[in-house]
Backbone bond lengths (Angstrom), bond angles and torsions (degrees), N, CA, C in turn:
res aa  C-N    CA-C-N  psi(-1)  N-CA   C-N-CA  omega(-1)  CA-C   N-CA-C  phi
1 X - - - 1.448 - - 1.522 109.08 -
2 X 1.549 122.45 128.72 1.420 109.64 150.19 1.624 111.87 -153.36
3 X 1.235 96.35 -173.49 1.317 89.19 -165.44 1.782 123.08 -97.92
4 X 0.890 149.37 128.77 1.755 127.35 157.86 1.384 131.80 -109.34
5 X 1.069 107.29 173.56 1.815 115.50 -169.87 1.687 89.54 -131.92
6 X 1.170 119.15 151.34 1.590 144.79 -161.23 1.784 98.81 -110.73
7 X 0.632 117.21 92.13 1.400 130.45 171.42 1.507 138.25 -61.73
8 X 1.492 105.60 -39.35 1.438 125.02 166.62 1.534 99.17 -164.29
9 X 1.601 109.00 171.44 1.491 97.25 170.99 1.729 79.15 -155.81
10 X 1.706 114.12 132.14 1.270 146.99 -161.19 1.141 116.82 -104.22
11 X 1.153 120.58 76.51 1.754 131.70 -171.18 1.717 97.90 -45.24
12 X 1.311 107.68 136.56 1.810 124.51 -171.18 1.512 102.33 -92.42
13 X 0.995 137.18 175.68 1.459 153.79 150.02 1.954 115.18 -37.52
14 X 1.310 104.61 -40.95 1.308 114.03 -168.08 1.932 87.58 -115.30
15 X 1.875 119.47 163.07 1.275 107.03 169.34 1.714 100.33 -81.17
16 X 1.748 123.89 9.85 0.786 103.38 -173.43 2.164 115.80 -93.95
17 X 1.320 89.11 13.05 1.637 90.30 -166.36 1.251 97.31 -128.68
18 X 1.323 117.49 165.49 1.655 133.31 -173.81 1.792 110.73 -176.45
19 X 1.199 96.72 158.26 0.858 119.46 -167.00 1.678 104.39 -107.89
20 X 1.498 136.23 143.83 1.618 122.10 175.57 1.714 99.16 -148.37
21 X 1.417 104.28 119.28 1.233 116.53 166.08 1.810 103.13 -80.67
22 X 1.309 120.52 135.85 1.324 127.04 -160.24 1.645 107.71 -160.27
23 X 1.408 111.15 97.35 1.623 125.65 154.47 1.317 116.95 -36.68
24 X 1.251 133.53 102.46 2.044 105.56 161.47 1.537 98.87 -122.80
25 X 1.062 96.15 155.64 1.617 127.16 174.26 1.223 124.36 -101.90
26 X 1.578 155.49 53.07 1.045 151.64 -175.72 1.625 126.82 -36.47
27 X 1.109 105.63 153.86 1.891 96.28 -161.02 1.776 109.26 -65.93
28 X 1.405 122.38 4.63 0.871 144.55 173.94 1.762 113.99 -82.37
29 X 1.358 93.82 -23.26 1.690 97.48 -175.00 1.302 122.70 106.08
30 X 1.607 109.35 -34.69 1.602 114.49 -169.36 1.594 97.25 -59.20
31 X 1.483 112.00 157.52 1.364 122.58 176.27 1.948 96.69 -129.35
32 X 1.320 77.90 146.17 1.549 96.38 -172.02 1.515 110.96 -135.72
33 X 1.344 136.35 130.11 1.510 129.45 137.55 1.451 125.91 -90.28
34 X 1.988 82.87 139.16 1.416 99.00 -165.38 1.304 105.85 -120.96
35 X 1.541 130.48 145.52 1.410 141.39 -164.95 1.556 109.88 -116.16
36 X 1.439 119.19 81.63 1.410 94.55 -172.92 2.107 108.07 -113.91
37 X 1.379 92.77 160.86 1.068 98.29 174.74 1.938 124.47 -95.24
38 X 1.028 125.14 97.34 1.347 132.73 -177.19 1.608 119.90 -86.99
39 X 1.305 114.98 137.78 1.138 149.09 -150.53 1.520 97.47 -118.75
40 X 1.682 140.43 136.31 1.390 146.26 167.87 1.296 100.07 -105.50
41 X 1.490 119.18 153.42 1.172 125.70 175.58 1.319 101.43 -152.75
42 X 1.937 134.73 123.26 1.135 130.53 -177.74 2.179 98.55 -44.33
43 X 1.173 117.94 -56.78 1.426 130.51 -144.37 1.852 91.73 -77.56
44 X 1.294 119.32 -35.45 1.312 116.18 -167.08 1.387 116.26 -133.94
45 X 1.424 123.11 15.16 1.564 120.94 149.68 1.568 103.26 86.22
46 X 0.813 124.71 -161.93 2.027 127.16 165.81 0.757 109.32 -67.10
47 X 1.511 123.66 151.41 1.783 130.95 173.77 1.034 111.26 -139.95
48 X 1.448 126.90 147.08 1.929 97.45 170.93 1.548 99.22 -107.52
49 X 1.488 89.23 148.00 1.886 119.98 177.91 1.377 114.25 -67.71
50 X 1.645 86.38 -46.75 1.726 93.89 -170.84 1.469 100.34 -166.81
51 X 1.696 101.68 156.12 1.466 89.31 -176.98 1.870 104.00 -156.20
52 X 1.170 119.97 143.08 1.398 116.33 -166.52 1.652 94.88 -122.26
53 X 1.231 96.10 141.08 1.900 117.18 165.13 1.327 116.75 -75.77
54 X 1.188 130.63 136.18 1.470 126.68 172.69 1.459 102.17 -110.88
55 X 0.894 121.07 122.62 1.365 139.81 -167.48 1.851 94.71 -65.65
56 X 1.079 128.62 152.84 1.673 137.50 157.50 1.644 102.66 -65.29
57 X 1.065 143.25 -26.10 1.431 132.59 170.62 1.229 116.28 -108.43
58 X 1.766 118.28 20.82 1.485 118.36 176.69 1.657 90.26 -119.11
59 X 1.726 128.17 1.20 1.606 105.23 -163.13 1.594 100.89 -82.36
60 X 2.101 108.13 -27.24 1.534 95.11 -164.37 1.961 107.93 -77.74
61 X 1.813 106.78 -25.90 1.743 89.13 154.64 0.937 131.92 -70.49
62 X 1.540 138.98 -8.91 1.375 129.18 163.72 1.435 106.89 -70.96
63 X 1.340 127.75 -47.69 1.137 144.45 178.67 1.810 111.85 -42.24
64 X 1.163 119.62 -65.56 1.400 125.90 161.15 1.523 118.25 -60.62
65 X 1.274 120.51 -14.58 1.221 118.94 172.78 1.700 137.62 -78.54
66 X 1.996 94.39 -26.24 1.391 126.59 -165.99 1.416 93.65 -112.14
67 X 1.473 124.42 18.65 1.361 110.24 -177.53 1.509 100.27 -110.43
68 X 1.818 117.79 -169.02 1.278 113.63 -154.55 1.631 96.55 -96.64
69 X 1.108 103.30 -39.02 1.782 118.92 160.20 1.235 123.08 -54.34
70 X 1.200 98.19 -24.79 2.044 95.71 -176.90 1.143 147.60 9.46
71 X 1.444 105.18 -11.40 1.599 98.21 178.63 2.137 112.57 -115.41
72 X 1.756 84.43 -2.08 1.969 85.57 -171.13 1.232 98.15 -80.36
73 X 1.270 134.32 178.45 1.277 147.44 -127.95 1.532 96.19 -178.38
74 X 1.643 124.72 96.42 1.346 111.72 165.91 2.113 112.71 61.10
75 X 1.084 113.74 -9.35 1.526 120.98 168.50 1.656 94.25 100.53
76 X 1.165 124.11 25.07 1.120 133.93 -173.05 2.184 120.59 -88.92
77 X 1.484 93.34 -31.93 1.141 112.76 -151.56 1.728 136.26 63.05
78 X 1.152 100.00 -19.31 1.548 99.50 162.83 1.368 116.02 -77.84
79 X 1.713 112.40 155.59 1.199 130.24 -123.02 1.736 91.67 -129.74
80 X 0.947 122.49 139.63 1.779 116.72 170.93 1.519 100.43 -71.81
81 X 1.641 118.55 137.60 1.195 123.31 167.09 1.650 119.70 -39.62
82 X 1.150 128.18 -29.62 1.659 97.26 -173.94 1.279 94.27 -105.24
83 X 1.399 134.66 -7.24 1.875 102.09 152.86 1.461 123.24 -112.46
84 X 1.487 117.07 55.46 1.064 123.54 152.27 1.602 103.54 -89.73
85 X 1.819 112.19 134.12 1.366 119.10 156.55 1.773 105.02 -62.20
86 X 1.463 95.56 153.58 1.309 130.05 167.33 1.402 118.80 -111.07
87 X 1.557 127.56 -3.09 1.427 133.91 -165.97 1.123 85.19 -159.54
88 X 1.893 98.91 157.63 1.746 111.21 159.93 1.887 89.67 -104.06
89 X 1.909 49.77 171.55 2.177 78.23 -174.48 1.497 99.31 -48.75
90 X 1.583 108.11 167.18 1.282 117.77 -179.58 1.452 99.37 -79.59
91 X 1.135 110.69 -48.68 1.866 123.28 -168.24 1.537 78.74 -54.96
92 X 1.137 133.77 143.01 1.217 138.15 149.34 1.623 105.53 -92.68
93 X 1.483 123.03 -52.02 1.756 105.60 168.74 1.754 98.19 -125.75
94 X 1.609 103.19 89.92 1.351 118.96 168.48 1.995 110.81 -47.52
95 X 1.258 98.68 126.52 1.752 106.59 161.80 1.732 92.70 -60.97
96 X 1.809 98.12 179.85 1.137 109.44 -152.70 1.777 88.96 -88.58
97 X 1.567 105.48 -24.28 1.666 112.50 -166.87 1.716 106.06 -83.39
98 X 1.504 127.86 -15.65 1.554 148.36 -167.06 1.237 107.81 -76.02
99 X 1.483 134.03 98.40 1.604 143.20 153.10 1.691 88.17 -25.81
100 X 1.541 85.99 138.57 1.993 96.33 166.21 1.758 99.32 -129.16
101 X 1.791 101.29 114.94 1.407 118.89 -170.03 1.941 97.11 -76.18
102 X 1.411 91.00 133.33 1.512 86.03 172.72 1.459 96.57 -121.07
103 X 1.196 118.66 170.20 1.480 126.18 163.92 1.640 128.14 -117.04
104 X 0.921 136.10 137.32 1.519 123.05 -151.15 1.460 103.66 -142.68
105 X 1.767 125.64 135.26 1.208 115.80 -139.77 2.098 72.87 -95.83
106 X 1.232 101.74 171.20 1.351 106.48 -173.48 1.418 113.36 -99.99
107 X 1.315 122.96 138.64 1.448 129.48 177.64 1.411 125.51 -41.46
108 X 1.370 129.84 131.61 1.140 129.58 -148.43 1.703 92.84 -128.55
């Protein structure tokens, strides 16, 4: 048994999909965030599709990752090894409408 609190809820592409940021607490105490993906159904209400754990030592890299600064580290400017680029963008001077491909060395 445990408990959760709803955190945000992420309007989908369709009104039939969403996204739910979700706290739980297990009767154990541990607290966890959970990311699930929900599904509507006239006959059976929301469901979830799928759903991922965020670990307690993965929220402050998501956290630095989803921010506007994203790449400082503690006010440091250094970068955690697996999202430091290893290449520049391909676009060398991307238009304003041009995806800029990065490449990213992989977690070790």
């Amino acid at each position: 048994m445990h408990n959760e609190t709803i955190l945000n809820v992420f309007p989908g592409a369709s009104d039939q999909n969403r996204l739910v940021l979700v706290q739980t607490r297990t009767i154990c105490g541990l607290e966890h965030l959970v990311l699930r993906q929900e599904t509507h159904s006239p006959d059976v209400g929301w469901f979830v599709q799928n759903q991922v754990a965020i670990e307690p030592g993965q929220v402050a890299a998501l956290k630095m990752t989803l921010s506007p600064s994203g790449t400082k580290l503690n006010g440091t400017g250094n970068t955690p090894r697996s999202t430091r680029p290893v290449a520049k963008a391909k676009n060398a001077s991307p238009s304003a409408n041009a995806p800029v491909l990065l490449q990213f060395e992989a977690a070790s």
